[in-house]
NULOLUM-20461 format. One line per 5 residues: their letters; for each residue x, y, z of N, C-alpha, C. Coordinates in steps of 0.2 Angstrom, whole numbers, plus 2048, in hexadecimal, padded with zeros to 3 digits. Layout:
% residues N
A) X:Y:Z:X:Y:Z:X:Y:Z; ... .
This chain:
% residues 414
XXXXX) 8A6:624:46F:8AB:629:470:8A9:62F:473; 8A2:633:472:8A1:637:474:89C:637:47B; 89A:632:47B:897:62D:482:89C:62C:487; 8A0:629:487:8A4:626:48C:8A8:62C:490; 8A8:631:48F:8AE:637:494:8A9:63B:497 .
XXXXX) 8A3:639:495:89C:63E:49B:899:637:4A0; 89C:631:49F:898:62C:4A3:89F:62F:4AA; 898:62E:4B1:89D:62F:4B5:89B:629:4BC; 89F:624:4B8:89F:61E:4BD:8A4:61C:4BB; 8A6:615:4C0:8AA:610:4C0:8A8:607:4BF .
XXXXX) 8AA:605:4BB:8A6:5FF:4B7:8AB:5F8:4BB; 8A8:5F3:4BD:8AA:5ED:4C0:8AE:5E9:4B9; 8AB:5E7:4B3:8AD:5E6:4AE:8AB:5E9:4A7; 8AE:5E9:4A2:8AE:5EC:49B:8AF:5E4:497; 8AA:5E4:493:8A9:5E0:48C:8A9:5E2:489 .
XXXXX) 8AF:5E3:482:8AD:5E8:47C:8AE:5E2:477; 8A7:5E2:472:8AB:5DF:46C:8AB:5E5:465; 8B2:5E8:463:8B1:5ED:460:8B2:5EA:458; 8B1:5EE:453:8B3:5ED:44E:8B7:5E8:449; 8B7:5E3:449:8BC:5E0:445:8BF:5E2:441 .
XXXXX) 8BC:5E5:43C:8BF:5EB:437:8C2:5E5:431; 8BB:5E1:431:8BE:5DB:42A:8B9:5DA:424; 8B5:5E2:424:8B1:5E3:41E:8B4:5E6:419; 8B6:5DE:417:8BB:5DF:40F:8B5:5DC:40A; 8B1:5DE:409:8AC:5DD:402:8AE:5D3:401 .
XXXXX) 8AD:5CF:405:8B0:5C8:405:8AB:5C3:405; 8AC:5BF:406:8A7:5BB:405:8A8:5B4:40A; 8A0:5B3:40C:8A0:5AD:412:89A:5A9:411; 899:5A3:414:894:5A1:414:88D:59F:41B; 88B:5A2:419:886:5A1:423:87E:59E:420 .
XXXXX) 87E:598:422:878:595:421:877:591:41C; 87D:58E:418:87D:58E:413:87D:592:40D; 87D:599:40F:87C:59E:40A:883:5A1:408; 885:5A2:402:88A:5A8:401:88A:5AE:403; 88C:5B1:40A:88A:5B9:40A:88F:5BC:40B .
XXXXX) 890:5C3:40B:895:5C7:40C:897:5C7:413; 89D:5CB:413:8A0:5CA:41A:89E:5D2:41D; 89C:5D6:419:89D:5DE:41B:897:5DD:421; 898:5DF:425:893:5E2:42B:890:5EA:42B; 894:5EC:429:892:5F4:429:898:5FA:429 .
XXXXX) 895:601:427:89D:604:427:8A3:604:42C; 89D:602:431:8A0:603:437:8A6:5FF:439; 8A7:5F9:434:8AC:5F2:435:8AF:5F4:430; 8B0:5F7:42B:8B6:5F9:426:8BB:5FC:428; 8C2:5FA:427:8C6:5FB:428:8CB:600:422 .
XXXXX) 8CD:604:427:8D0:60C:422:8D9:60C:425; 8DA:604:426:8E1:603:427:8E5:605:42E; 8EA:600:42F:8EE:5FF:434:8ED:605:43A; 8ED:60B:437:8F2:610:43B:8EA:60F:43D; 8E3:60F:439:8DC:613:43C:8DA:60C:442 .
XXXXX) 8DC:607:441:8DB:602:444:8DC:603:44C; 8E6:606:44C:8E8:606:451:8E5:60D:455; 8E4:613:451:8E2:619:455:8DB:619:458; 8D5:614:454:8CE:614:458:8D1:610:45D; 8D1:608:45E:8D6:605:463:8D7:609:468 .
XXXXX) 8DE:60C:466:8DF:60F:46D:8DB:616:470; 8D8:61A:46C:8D0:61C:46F:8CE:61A:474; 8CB:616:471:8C2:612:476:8C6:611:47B; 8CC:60C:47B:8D0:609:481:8D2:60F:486; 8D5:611:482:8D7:618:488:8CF:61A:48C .
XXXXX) 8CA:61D:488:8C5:61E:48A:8C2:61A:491; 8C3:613:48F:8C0:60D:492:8C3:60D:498; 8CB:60E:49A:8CF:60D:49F:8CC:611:4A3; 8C9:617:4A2:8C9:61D:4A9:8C0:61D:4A9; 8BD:616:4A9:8B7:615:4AA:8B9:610:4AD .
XXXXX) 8BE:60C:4AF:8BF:604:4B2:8C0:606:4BC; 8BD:601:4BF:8C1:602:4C5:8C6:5FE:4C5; 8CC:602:4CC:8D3:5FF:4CA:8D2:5F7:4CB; 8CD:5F3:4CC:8CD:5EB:4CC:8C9:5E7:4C6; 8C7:5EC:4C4:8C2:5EB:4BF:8C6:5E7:4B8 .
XXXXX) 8C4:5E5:4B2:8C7:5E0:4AD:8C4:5E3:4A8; 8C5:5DF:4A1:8C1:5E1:49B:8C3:5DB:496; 8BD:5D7:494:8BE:5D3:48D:8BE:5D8:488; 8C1:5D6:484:8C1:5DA:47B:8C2:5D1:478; 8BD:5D3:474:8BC:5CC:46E:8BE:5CE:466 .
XXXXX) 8C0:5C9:464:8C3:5CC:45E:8C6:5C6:458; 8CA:5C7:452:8CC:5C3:44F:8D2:5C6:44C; 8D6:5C1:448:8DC:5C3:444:8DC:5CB:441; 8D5:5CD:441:8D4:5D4:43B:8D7:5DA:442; 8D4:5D9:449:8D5:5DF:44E:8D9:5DD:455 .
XXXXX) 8DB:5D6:453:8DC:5D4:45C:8E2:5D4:45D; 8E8:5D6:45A:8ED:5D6:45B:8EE:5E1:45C; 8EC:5E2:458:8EB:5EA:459:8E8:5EA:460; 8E6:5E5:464:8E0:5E9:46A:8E6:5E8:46F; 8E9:5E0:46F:8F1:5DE:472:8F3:5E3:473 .
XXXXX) 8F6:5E7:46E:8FB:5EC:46E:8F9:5F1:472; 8F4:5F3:471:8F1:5FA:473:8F0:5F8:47C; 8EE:5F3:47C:8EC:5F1:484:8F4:5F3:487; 8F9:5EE:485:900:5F0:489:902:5F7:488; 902:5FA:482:903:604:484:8FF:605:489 .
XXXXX) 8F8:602:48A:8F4:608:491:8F5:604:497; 8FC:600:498:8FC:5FD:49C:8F7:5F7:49F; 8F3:5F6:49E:8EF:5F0:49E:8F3:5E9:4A2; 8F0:5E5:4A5:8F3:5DE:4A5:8EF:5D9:4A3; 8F2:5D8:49D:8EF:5D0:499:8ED:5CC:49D .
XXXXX) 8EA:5C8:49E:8E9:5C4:4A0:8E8:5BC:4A0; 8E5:5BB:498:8E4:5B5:494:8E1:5B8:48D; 8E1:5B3:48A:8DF:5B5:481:8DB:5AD:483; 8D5:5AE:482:8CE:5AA:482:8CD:5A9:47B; 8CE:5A0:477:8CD:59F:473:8C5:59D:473 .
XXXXX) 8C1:5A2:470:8B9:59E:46F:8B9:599:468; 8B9:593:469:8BA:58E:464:8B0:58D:461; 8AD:58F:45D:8A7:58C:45B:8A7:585:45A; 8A2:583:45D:89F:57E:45B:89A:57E:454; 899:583:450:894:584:44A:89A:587:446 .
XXXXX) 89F:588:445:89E:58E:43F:89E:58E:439; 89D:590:432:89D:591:42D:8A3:58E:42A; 8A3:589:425:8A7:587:420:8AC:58E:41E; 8B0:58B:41B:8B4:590:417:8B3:590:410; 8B3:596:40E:8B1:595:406:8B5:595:3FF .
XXXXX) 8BB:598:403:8BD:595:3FC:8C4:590:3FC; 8C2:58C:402:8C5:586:403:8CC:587:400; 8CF:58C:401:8D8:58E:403:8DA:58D:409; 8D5:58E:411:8D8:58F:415:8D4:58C:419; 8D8:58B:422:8D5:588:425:8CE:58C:427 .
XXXXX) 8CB:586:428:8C3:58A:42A:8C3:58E:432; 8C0:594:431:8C3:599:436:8BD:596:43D; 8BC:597:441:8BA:592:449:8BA:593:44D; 8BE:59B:44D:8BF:59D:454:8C0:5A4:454; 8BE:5A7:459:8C1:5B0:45B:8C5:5B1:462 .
XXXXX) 8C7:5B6:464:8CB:5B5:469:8C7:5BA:46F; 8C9:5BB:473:8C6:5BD:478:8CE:5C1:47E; 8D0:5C5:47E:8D4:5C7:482:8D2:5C9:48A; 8D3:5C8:48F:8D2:5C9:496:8D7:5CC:497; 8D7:5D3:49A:8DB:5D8:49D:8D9:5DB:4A4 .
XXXXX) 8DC:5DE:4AA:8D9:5E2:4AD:8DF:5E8:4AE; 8DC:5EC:4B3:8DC:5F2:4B0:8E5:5F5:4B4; 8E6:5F1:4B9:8EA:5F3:4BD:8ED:5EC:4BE; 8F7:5EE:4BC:8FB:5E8:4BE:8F9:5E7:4C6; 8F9:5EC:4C9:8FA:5EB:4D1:8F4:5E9:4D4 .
XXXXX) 8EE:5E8:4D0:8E8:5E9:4D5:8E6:5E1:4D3; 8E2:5DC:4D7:8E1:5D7:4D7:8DA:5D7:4D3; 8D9:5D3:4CD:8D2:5D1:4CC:8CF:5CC:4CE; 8C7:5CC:4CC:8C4:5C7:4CF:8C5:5C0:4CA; 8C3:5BC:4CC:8C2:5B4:4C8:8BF:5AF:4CC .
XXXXX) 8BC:5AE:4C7:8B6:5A9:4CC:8B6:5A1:4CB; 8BD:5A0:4CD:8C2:599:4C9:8BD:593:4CD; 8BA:593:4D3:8B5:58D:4D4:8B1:58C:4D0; 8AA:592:4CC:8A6:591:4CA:8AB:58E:4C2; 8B0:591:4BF:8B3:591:4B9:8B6:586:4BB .
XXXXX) 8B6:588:4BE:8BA:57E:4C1:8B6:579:4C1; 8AE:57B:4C4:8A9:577:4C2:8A5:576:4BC; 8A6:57C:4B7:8A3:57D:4B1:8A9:577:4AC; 8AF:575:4AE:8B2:572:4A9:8B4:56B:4AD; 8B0:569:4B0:8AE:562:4B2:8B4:562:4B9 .
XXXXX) 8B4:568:4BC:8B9:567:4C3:8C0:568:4C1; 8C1:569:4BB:8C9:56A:4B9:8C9:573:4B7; 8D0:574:4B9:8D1:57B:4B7:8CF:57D:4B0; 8CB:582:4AE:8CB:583:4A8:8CE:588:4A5; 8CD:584:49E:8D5:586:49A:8D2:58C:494 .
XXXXX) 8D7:58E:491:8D5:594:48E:8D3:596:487; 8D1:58D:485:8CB:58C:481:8C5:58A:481; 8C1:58E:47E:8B9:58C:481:8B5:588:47C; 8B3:584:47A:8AE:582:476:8A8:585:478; 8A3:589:474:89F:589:476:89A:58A:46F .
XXXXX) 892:58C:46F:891:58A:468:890:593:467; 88D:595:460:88C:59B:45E:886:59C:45E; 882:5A2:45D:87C:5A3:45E:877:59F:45C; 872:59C:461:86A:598:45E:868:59C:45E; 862:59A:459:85B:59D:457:856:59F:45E .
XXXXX) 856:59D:462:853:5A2:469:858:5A8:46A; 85D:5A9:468:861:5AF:469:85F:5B4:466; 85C:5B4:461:85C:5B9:45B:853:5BB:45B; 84E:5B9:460:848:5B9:460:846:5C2:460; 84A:5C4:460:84B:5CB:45F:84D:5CF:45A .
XXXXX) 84F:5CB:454:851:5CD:44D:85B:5CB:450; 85F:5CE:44C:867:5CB:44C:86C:5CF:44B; 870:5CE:450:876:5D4:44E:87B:5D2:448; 87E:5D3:444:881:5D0:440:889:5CD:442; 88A:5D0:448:890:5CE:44C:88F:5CC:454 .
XXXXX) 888:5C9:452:884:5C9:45A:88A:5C2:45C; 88D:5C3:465:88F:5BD:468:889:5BA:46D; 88B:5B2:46D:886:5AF:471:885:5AF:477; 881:5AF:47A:881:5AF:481:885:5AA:485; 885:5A6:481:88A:5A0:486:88F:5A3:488 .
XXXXX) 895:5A7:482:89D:5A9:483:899:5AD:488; 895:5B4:487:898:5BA:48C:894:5B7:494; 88F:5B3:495:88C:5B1:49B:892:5AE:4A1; 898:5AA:49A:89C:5A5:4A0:8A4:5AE:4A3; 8A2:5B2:49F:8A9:5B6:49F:8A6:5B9:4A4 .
XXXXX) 8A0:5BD:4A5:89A:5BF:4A9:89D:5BE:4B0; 89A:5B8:4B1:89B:5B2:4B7:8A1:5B0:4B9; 8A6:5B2:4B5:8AF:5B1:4B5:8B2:5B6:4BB; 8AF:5BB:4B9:8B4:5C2:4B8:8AF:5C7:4BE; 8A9:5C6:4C0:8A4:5CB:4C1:8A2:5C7:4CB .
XXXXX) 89F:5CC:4CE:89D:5C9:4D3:894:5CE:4D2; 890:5CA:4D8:889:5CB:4D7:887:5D4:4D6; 884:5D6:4D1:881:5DD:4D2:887:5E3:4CF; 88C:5DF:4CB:892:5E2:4C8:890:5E5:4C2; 892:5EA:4C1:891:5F1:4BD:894:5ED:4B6 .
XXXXX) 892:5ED:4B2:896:5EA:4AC:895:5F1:4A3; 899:5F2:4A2:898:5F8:49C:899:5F3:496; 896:5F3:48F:896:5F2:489:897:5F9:484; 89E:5FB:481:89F:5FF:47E:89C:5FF:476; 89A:5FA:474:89A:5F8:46C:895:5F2:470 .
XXXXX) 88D:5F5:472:889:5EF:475:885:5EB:46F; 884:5EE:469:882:5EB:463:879:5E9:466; 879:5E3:464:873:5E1:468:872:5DE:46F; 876:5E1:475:876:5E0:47A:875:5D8:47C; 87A:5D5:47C:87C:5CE:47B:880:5CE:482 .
XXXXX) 883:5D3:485:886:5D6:48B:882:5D4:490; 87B:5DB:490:879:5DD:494:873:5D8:494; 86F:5D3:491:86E:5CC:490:870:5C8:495; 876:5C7:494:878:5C2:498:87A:5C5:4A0; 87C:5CB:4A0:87C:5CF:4A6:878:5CC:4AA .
XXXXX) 871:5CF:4A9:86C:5D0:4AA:868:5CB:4AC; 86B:5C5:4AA:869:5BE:4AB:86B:5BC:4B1; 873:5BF:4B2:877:5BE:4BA:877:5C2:4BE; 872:5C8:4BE:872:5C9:4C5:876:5CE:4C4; 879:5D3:4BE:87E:5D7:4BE:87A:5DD:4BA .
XXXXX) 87C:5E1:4BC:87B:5EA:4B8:87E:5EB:4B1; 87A:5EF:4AC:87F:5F1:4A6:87F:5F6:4A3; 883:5F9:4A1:880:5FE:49C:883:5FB:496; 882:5FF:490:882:5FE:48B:882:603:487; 887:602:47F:887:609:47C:887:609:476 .
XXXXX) 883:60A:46E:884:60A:467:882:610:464; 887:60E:45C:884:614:45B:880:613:455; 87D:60D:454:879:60B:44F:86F:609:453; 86D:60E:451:864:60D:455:860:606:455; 862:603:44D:860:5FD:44C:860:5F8:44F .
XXXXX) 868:5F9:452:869:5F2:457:868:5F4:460; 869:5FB:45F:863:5FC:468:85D:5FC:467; 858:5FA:461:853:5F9:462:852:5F2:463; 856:5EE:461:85A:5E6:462:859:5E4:46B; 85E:5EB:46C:85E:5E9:474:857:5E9:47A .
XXXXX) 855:5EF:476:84F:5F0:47C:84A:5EC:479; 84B:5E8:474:847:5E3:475:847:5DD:479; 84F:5DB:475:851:5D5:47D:850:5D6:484; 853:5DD:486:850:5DE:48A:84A:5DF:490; 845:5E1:48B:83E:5E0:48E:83C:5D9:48C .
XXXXX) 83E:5D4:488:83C:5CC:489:840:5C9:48F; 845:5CA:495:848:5C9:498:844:5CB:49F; 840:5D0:49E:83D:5D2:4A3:838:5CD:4A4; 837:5C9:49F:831:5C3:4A3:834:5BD:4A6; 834:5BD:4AC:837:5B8:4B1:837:5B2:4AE .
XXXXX) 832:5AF:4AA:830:5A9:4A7:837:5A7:4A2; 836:5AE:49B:83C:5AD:497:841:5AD:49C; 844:5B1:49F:84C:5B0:4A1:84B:5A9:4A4; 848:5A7:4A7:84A:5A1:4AB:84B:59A:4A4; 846:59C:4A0:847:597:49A:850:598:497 .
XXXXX) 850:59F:496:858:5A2:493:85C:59D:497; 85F:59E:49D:862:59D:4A2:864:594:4A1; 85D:592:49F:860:589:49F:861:58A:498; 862:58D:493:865:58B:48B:86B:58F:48A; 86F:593:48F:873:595:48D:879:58F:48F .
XXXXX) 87E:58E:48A:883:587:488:886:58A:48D; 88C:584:490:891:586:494:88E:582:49B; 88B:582:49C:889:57F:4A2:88A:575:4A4; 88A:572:4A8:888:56D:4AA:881:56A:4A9; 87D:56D:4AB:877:56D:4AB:870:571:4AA .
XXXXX) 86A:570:4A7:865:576:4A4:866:57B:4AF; 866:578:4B3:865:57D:4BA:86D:580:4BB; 872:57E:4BA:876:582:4BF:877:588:4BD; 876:58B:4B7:876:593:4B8:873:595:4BD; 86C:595:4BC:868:595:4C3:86A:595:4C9 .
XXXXX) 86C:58F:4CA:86D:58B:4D1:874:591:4D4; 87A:593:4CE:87D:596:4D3:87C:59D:4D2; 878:5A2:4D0:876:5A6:4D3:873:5A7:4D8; 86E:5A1:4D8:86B:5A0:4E1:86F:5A1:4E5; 876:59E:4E5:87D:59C:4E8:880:5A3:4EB .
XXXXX) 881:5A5:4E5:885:5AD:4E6:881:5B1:4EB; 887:5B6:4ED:885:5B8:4F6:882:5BF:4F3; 87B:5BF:4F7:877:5C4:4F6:87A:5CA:4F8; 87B:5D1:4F5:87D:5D9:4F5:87A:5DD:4FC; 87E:5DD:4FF:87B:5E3:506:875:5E7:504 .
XXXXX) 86F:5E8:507:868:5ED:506:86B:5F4:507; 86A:5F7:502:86F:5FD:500:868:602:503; 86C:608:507:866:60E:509:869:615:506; 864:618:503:863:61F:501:862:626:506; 867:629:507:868:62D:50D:867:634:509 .
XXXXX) 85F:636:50C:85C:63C:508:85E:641:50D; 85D:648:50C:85F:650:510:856:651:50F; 852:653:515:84E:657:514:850:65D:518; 84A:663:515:84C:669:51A:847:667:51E; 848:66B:524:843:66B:52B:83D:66D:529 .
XXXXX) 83A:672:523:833:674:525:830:66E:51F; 832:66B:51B:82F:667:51B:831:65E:51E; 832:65D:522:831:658:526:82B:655:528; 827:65A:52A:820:65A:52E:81B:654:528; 81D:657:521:818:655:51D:81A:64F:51A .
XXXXX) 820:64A:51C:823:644:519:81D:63D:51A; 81A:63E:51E:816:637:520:80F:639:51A; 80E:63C:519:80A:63F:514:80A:63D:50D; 810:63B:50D:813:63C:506:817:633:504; 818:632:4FD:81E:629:4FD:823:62C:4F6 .
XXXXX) 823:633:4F6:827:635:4F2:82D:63A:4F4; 832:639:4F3:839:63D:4F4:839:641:4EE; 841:643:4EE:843:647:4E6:84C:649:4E9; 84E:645:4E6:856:646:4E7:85A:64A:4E1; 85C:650:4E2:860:653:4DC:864:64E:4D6 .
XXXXX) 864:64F:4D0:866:64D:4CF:86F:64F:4CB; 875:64C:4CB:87C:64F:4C9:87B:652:4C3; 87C:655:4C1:87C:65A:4BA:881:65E:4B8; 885:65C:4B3:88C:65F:4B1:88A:661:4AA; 88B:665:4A8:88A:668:4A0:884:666:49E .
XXXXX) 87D:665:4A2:876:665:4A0:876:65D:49E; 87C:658:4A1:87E:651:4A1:87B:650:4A8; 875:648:4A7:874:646:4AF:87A:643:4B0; 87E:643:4B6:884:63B:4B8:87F:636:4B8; 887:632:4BA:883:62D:4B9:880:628:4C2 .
XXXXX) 884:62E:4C5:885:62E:4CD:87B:632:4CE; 877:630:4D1:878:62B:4D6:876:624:4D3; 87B:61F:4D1:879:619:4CF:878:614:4D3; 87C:616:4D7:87B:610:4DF:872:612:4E3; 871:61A:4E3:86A:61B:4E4:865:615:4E0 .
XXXXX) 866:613:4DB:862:60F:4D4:861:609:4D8; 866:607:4DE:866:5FF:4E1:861:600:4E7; 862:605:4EA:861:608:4F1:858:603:4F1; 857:5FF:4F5:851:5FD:4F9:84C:601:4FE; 851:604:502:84E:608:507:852:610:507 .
XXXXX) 84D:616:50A:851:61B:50B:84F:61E:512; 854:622:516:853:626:51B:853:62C:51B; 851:62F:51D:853:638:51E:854:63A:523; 85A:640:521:85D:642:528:85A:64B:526; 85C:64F:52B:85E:658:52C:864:657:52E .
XXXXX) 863:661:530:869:662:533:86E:665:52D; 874:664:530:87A:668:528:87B:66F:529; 87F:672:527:880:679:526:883:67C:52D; 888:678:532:889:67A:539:885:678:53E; 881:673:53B:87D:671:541:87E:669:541 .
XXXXX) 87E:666:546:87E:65D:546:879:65A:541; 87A:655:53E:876:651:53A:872:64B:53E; 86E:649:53D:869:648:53F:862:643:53B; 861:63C:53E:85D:63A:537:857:63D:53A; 851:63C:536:84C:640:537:846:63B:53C .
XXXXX) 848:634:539:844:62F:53C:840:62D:535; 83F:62F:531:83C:62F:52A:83E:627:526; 83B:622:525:83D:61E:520:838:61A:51E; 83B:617:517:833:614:514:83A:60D:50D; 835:60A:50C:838:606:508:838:608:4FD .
XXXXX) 83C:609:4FB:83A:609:4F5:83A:607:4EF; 833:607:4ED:82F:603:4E8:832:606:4E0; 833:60C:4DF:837:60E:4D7:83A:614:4DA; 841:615:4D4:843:61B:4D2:847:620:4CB; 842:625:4CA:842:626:4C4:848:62D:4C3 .
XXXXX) 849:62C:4BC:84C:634:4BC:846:637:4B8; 844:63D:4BC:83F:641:4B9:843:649:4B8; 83E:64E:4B3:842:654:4B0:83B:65A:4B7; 83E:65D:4B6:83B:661:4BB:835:664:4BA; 836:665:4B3:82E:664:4B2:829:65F:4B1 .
XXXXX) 82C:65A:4B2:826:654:4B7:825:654:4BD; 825:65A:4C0:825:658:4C7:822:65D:4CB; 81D:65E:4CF:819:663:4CF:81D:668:4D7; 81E:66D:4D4:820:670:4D8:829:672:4D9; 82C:66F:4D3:833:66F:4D2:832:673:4CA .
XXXXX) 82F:675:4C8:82D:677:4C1:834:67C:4BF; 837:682:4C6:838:687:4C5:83E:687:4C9; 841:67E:4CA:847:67D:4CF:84E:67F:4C8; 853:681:4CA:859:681:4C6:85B:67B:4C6; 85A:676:4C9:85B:66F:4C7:857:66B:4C1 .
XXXXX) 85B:669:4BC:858:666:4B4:854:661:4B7; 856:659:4BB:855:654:4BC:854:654:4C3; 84F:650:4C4:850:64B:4CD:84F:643:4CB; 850:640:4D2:84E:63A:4D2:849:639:4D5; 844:637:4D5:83E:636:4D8:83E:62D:4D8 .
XXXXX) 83E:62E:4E2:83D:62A:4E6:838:629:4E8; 833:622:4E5:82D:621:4E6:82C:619:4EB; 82B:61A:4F2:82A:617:4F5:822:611:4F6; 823:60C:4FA:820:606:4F7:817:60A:4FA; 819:60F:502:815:613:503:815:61B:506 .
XXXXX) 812:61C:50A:817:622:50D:81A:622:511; 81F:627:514:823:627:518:821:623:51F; 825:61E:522:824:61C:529:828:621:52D; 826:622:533:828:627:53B:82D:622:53E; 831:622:541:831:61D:546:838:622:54A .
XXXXX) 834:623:550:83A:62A:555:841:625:557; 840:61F:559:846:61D:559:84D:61E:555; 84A:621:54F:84E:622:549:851:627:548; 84E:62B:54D:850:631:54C:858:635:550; 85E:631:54C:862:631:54F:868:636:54D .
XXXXX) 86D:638:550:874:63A:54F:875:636:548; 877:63A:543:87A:637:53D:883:636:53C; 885:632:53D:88D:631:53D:890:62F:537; 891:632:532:894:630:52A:89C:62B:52D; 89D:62C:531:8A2:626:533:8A1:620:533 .
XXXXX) 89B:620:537:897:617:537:894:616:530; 891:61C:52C:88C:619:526:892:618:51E; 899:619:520:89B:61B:519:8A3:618:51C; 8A7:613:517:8AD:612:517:8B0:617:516; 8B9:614:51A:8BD:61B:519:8BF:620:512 .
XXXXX) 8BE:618:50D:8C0:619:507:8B9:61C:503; 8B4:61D:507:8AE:61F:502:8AD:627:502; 8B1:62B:4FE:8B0:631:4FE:8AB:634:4FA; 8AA:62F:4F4:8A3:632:4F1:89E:632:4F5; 89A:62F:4F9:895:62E:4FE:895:633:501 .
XXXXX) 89B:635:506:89D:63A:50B:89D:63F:509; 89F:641:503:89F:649:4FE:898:64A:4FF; 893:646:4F8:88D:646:4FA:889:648:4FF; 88B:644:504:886:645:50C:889:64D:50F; 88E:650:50D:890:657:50D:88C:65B:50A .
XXXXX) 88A:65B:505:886:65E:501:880:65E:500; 87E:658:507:876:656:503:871:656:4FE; 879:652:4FC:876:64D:4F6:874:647:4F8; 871:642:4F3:870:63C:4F4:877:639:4F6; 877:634:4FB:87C:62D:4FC:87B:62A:500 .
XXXXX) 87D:626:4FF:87C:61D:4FD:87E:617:506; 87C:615:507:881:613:50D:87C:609:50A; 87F:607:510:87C:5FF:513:875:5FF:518; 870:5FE:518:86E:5FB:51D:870:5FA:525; 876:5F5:526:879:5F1:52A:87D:5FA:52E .
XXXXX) 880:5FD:52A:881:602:52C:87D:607:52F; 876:60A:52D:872:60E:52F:86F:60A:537; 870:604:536:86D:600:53C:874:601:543; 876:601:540:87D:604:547:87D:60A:548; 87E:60E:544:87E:616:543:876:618:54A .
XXXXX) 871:613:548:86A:614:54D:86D:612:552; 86F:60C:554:86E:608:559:874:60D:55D; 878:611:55C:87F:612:55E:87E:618:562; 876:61C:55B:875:625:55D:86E:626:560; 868:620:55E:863:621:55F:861:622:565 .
XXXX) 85B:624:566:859:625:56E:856:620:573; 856:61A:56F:858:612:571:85C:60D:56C; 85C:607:570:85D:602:56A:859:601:565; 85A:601:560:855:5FF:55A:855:5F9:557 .
């Protein structure tokens, strides 16, 4: 709650699994054991009205994080998912489908009064009646043998390779969020987890080829995460992940269709240097781009700089024509550093930079050294960019873009 109004981005999709609020001192069986149902204070339930007012909180919250095309699963059971329905149609929301996850493993019922419980729900919203969502019904049509799929999933509940990290106690499997993932998302898509638990999300995210963030307020289970995490960083385990996660046809088609999906335009970093240091670029494989700073909060803007492969640098500005410099190098990392990591910025009014570390130093190349036209580098709709490049701040263009923008202004073809 206190996170979420200082984030200043726009998210492709939202996964929240929030609270169930069905920590009635009760009793279940998992493993053949008798154990309590309670998860923590956090799932306690302080009645109807409290149920409905956190609800429509995080929601409200969540909406003015969403772009207008963007979705949101919320997972849930008879304790919270009829409160989240409700609250989705006040904020206007457009339902979409209610996703029955039927388990293939669950837990007996114990005290054999009732049917044994086998399933949770999964609501699909997005965020605007008017705006079109994604759905990715071929890949979704091939996963159920070439027939349209329907809005119940068998799938199974978390294996013991899942948990090689210790366990959430409401952890979801990577099967359910991998196929909603793949559903709802296109390549390199921004996806937020508001209640990320042990990062079961960002997991699976991360698996497809998709960005995440992630947010709790229990340290326990973010120590959960960055483990997962750093065990997904070995090419070896994800590739092994990727063939045991259920839902597929085969141990290779996860694989095989992100092979498939269309690679993301080579995104360029458009740096401002001043004139008297130009001279000393080829010298150097490091940059330093201001960082945004709102109430001693870094944004979360330049996120798209975090993608950026290559950068350029132009002059100019302040009444005078803009101009690239001829300056560019390809980039090998970028960090946020605080000013006092950085020698010679000690004493800048700036808290934070980005530091741009290149694969080497700067490359020269005068053909480069062209007329900068924010017309050609930036859509009409991209005003963020534009602002920025006003300011000399960092922004963001395409590749494909800066190669017209030369070839258009340069002092030949390039």
């Amino acid at each position: 709650m206190n996170l979420l109004p200082k984030i200043n981005h726009k998210f492709d999709m939202i996964f929240a699994d929030p609270p169930y609020f069905l920590s009635n001192n009760g009793l279940s069986i998992q493993s053949g054991q008798v154990v309590s149902v309670n998860k923590g204070k956090w799932d306690k339930s302080h009645g109807f009205d409290y149920v409905n007012s956190f609800n429509r909180k995080w929601l409200k919250q969540i909406r003015d994080l969403m772009k207008e095309d963007a979705t949101i699963w919320i997972s849930g059971t008879m304790h919270n998912i009829f409160s989240v329905g409700q609250i989705l149609s006040e904020l206007d929301f457009k339902i979409l489908n209610i996703i029955t996850w039927q388990k293939t493993n669950p837990p007996p019922n114990f005290s054999c009064r009732y049917f044994t419980y086998s399933t949770e729900q999964i609501i699909w919203a997005r965020k605007s009646k008017r705006v079109p969502h994604y759905y990715n019904y071929e890949l979704m049509k091939q996963l159920n043998g070439n027939k349209q799929m329907q809005d119940v999933w068998k799938l199974p509940a978390i294996a013991k390779w899942e948990k090689s990290c210790k366990k959430h106690p409401t952890q979801k499997p990577l099967s359910v969020l991998t196929r909603l993932i793949l559903a709802s998302t296109k390549p390199n898509a921004w996806i937020l987890d508001p209640f990320t638990g042990s990062s079961t999300t960002g997991i699976a995210s991360n698996l497809a080829n998709r960005r995440f963030l992630g947010i709790d307020k229990e340290i326990e289970f973010l120590e959960i995460s960055k483990c997962r995490k750093l065990e997904i960083e070995n090419n070896q385990i994800a590739e092994q992940y990727k063939k045991k996660i259920g839902g597929f046809n085969t141990q290779k088609e996860f694989s095989n269709f992100l092979d498939k999906e269309p690679k993301p335009s080579i995104k360029v970093a458009l740096g401002f240097c001043r004139k008297k240091d130009i001279s000393g670029l080829i010298k150097t494989n490091k940059f330093y781009f201001h960082a945004i700073e709102r109430n001693n909060f870094v944004q979360d803007f330049p996120t798209e700089v975090l993608d950026a492969k290559i950068i350029y640098l132009y002059k100019g500005g302040r009444g005078k024509p803009i101009f690239f410099t001829g300056h560019y190098g390809k980039i090998k990392n970028i960090r946020l550093k605080h000013k006092t990591q950085i020698k010679g910025k000690e004493n800048s009014r700036t808290e934070y930079y980005y530091e741009i570390e290149l694969e080497r130093n700067f490359d020269f190349n005068k053909l480069f050294t062209s007329k900068l036209e924010p017309k050609l580098l930036f859509d009409k709709n991209d005003k963020t960019n534009m602002e920025f490049l006003n300011k000399y701040l960092p922004a963001v263009t395409i590749l494909d873009k800066v190669e017209l923008n030369i070839k258009k202004y340069g002092k030949a073809n390039a």
